[in-house]
C-alpha positions in Angstrom: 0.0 0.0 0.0 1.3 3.0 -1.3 0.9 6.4 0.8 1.2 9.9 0.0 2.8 12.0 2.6 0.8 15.1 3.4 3.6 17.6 5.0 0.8 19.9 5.8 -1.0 19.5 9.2 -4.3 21.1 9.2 -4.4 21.0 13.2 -6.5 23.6 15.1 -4.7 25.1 18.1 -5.5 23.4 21.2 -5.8 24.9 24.4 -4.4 23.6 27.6 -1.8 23.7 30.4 1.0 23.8 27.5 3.3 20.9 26.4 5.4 19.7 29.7 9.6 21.1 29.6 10.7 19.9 32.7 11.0 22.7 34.3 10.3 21.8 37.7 12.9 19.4 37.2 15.7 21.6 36.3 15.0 24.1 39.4 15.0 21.4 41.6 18.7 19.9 39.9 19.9 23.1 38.6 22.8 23.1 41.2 24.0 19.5 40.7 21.5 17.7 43.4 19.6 14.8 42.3 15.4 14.8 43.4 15.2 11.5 45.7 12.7 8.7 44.5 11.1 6.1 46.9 10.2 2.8 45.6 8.3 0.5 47.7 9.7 -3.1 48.3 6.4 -4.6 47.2 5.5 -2.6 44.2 7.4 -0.9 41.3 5.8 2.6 41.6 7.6 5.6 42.6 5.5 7.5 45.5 5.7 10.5 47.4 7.0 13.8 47.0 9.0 13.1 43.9 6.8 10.6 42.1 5.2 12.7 39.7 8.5 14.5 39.2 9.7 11.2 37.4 6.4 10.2 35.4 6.4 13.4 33.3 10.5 13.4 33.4 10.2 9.8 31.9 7.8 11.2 29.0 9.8 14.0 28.4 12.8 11.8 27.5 10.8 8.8 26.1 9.0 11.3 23.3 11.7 13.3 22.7 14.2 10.3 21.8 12.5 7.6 20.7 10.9 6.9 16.8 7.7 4.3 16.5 10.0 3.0 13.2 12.3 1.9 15.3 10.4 -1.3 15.9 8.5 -2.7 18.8 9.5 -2.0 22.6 11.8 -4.6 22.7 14.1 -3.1 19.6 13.3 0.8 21.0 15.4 -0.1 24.4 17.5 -1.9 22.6 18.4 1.0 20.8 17.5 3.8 23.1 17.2 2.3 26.8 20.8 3.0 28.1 20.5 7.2 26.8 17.2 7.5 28.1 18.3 6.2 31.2 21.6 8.0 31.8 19.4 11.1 31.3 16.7 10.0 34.0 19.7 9.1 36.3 21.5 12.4 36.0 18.3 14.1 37.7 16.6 11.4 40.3 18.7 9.1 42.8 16.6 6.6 44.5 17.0 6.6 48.2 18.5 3.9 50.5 18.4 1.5 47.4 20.8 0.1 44.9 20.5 1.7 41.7 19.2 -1.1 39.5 16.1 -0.6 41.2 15.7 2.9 40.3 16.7 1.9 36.6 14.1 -1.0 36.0 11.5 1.6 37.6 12.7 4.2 34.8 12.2 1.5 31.7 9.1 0.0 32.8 7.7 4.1 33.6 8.5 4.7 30.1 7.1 1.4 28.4 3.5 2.4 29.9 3.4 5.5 28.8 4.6 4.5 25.5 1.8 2.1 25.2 -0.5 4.7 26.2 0.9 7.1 23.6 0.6 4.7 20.8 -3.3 4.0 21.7 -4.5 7.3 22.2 -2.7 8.1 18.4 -4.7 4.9 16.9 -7.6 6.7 18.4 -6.5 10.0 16.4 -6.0 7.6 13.5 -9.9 6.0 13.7 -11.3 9.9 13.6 -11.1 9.8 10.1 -12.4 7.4 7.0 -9.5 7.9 4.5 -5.3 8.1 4.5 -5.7 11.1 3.2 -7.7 12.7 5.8 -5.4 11.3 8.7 -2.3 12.3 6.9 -4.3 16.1 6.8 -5.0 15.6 10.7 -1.2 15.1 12.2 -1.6 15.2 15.9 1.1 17.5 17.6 3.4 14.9 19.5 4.4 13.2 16.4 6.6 14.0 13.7 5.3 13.4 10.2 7.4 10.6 9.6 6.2 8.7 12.3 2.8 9.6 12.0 2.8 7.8 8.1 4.5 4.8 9.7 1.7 4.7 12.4 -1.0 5.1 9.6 0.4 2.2 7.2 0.2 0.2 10.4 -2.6 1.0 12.0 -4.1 0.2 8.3 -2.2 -3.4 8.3 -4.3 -6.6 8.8 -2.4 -7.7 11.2 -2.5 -5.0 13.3 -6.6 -4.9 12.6 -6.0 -8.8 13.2 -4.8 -7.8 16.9 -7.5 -4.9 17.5 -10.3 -7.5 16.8 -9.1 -9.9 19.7 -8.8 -7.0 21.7 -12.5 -5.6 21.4 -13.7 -8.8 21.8 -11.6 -9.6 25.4 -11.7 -6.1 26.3 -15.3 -6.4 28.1 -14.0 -9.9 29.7 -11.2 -8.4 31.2 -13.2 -5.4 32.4 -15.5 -7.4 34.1 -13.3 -9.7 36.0 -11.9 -6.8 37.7 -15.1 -5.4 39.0 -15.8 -5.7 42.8 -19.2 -6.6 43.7 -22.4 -5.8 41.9 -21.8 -2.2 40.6 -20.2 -1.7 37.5 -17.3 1.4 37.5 -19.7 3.2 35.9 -22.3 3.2 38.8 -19.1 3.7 41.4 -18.1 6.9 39.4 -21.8 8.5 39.6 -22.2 7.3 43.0 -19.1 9.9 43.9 -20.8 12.8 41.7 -20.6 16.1 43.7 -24.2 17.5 44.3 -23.2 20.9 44.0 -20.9 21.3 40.9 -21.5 17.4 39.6 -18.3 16.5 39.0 -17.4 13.2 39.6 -14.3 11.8 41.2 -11.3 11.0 38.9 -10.5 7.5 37.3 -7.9 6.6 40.1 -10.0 6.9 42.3 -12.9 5.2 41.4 -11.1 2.2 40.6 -9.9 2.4 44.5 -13.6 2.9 45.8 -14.5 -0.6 43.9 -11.5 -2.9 44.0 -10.5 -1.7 47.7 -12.2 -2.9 51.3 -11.3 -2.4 54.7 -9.7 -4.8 56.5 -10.0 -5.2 60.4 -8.1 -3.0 61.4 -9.5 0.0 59.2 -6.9 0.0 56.6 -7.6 -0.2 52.7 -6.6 -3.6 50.8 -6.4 -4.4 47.7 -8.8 -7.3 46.7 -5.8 -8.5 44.5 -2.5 -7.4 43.0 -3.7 -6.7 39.5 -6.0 -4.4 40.8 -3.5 -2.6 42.5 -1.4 -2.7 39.5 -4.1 -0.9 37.4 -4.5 2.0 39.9 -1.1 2.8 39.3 -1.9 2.8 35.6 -4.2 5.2 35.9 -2.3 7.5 37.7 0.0 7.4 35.4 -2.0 8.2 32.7 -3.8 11.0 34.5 -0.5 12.9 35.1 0.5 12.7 31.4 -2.5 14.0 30.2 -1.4 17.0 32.8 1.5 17.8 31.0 -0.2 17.3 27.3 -1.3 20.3 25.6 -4.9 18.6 24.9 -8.0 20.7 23.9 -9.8 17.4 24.8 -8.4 15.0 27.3 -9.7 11.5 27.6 -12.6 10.8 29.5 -12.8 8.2 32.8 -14.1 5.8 30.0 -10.9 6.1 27.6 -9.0 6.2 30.4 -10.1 2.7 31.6 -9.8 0.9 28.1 -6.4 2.7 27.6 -5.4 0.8 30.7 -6.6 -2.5 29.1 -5.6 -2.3 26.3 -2.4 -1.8 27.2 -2.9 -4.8 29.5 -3.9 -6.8 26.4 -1.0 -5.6 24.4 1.6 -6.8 26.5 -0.1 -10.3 26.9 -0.6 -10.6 22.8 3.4 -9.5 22.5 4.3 -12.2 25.3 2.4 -14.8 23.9 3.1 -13.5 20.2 7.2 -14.4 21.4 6.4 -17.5 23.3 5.0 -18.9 19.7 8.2 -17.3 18.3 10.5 -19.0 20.4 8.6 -22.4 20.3 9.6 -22.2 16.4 13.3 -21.5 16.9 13.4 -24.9 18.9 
């Protein structure tokens, strides 16, 4: 399939908090300190003070050196991984723990937001009918070279092959992390405010229904995956922060961004497991 490359976006200027330029960041490092990161023992997120700090720092460097023709995950670190996290590294120091930590907490930061990336641009790509029109619509984080590598492949049939499996396990796997009888849905309008109805964000929605008190009065999980996915959504919610976005996702594509990123990695594991089985 042949594809005309349309060097011309016809974007409209958005309006929003403006593009993220780690600024932050460089006041807090600006006379050679590091900003400390802690990472729990039982779970590869990086919380307080300095947490979000290294999400949109991650982005930053993820967008700004990698290319979507580079291949899959697997061949982008290959390529990139060791820059991208020698950049990382020369602003955050995790404390009190050895440094490899801090390192696999960088590359698997930067793979989830990647996959996020690359699903909300297949959802610019499905605005429109033809090539042409999506070649017309570039979104503004991609550079036109990428952007008519991600429309031949969004176009291939076996990436179509891929988003068909997904649609159809995409309700499954919703459903088999819903706690008791309400679906997210009802949970989010149950926490509507009655005097500005707004309702509570994604993250925390998902904690209201996956979450019960235990005997003593604290919050647990009712398993890891769960858990899992609330950092997900986190982690979406502060990249859309730093994304100059006229229109940011809803809870609802906020949700299936999460699982289809959770599909994703389970189609490229078992897509190498049948890979590997051949080489034998």
């Amino acid at each position: 399939m042949w594809i005309v490359w349309v060097t011309t976006s016809c974007n409209k200027s958005k309006k929003g908090r403006g593009k993220y330029k780690s600024l932050q960041v460089d006041m807090k490092t600006k006379h050679g300190s590091k900003i400390p990161i802690v990472i729990p023992d039982d779970i590869m997120r990086a919380v307080g003070p300095g947490s979000r700090d290294i999400v949109n720092y991650c982005g930053l460097i993820m967008r700004s050196t990698i290319s979507f023709r580079d291949g899959n995950w697997q061949a982008i670190i290959a390529k990139h991984g060791e820059a991208m996290w020698l950049k990382v590294k020369d602003k955050f120091e995790a404390s009190g723990m050895r440094q490899h930590v801090l390192q696999a907490l960088v590359i698997d930061t930067m793979q989830r937001l990647f996959r996020a990336w690359k699903t909300r641009l297949h959802a610019d790509y499905s605005l429109y009918d033809t090539d042409e029109e999506r070649l017309s619509h570039r979104p503004d984080d991609i550079t036109p070279e990428d952007w008519v590598f991600l429309v031949e492949h969004f176009g291939s049939p076996a990436f179509k092959a891929v988003s068909e499996r997904n649609k159809l396990n995409r309700g499954k796997q919703i459903t088999k992390h819903s706690c008791g009888s309400k679906s997210f849905a009802e949970v989010e309008e149950s926490t509507r405010n009655p005097d500005n109805r707004t309702k509570a964000a994604p993250d925390r929605v998902w904690e209201l229904q996956n979450t019960r008190k235990n005997d003593q009065g604290e919050l647990v999980w009712s398993d890891p995956k769960s858990q899992q996915i609330h950092g997900q959504l986190q982690e979406i919610m502060v990249q859309q922060q730093f994304e100059e976005n006229e229109y940011p996702m809803s809870a609802d594509e906020i949700l299936t961004t999460v699982f289809v990123n959770e599909l994703a990695m389970f189609v490229e594991k078992d897509t190498e497991r049948g890979l590997q089985k051949r080489a034998v």
